[in-house]
Structures are given as C-alpha cells and as structure tokens.
C-alpha positions in Angstrom: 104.6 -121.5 195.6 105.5 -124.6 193.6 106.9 -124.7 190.1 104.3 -126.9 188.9 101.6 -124.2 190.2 103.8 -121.6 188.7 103.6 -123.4 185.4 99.7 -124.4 185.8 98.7 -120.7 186.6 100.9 -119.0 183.8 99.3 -121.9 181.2 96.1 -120.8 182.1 96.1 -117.2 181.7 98.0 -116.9 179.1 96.0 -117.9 176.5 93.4 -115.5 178.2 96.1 -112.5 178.3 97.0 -113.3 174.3 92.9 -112.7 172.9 93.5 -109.3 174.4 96.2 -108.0 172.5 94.8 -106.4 169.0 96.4 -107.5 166.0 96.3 -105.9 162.6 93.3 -107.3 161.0 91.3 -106.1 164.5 92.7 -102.4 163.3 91.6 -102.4 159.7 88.5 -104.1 160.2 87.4 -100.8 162.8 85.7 -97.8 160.9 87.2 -94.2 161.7 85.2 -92.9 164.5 83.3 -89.0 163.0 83.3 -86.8 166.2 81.5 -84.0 165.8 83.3 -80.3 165.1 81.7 -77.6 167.7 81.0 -74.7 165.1 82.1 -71.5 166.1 79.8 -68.8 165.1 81.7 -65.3 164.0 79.5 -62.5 164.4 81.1 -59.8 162.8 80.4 -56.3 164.7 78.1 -53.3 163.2 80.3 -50.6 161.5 80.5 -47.4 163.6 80.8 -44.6 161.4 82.9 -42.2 163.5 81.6 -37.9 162.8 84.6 -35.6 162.7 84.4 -33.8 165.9 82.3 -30.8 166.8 82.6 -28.2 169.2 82.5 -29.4 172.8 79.2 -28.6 173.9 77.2 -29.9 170.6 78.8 -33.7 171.4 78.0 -36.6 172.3 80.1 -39.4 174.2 79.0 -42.7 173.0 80.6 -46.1 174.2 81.8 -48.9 171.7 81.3 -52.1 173.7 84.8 -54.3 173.6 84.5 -56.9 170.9 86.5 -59.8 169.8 88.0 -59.8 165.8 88.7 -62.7 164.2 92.3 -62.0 162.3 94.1 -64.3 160.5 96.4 -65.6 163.4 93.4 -66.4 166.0 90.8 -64.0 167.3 91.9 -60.4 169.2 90.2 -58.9 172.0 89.6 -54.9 171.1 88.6 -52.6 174.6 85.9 -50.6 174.7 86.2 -46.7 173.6 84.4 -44.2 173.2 83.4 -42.3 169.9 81.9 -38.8 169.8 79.1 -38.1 167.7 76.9 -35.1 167.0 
C-alpha cells in the first residue's frame, strides 16, 4: 500500500472516527436514566405462642414451617421445628 493511499484513507475516516467520541457538552446535555427498584415484599411471620408443656400423652407435635427474618445485616433463614401444644 502506497503512502498517498495511507494518507487518503486515514483523511477520510478520521473525521468520521472524531463525531464518535463524546465530549462534555454530549454528557451534561443527557438526563439521568430512573431504572426501576424491584420492591421486596417482607412478610413478617404469625407469632406462635408456644404452651408450657404437658404430660406426654395430652400433646400435640405441631411443625413451624422454616421462614426467612429480615435482621439488620440481611435476611436469615430459620429451619423448621416443631412446637408442642395442648
């Protein structure tokens, strides 16, 4: 390749390559772009009022699903247990 086709090819496309770099006006004239913020619904979990226990044959074994808490460092998984009620 020739130094005059060198010369002709980089005059032509470099006018082209310098509209594509953004200068400052292009930045402030753009508004900020709002995405929206998924909400996270919390559902906070009934209160199970735990009986003091009874005598073996008068309870009953009932199963606390696992839940997760929110806390103040994230959210926490709890397991399941059981609590015994009359």
């Amino acid at each position: 390749m020739s130094i005059k086709r060198m010369l002709a090819s980089a005059a032509l496309i470099l006018p082209i390559a310098v509209t594509f770099i953004p200068s400052q006006a292009d930045a402030q004239a753009r508004w900020p772009v709002r995405r929206p913020v998924p909400v996270r619904v919390i559902r906070r979990p009934s209160p199970v009022r735990v009986y003091t226990p009874t005598p073996a044959q008068a309870r009953r074994r009932i199963l606390v699903p696992g839940r997760w808490v929110q806390t103040n460092r994230g959210r926490r998984w709890i397991p399941a247990r059981y609590v015994y009620r009359r």
